[in-house]
C-alpha positions, 0 to 999 in steps of 0.5 A: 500039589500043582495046578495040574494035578489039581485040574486032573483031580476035577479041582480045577474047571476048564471054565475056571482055567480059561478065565483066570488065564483070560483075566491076567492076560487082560491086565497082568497088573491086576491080581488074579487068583486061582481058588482050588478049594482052600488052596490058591494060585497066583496066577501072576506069580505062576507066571514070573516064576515060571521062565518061558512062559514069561519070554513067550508073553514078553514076545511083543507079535505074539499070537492071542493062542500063543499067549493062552497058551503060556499062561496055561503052561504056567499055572499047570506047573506051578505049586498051589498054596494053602492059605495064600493069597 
């Protein structure tokens, strides 16, 4: 399952997505994981493993909505984990 299917299942809410994105973009040294029942997503992780949005963060003149927008991207494609943390 990826973060996106869990957000088109209702596993993941608006309110939960803005702030963990919100949460990592305000300190990306800081861990922020998603929980989607017993599963998690590392938002960081989702990320670095995940090419452009790391450019489009790395992009020092980036806009607030840009930025958002990445980390968004990232964590709707990235896998969700049992367990991990």
């Amino acid at each position: 399952m990826t973060g996106g299917e869990a957000y088109k299942q209702k596993l993941i809410t608006d309110d939960a997505l803005d702030a963990a994105i919100a949460a990592y973009l305000a300190d990306p040294s800081k861990p922020v994981v998603l929980v989607i029942g017993d599963k998690r997503l590392d938002v960081a992780a989702a990320v670095l493993a995940h090419q452009w949005s790391a450019d489009e963060l790395a992009v020092g003149d980036a806009t607030p909505a840009r930025r958002r927008n990445a980390g968004k991207t990232a964590v709707l494609v990235a896998p969700v984990w049992f367990g991990c943390l």
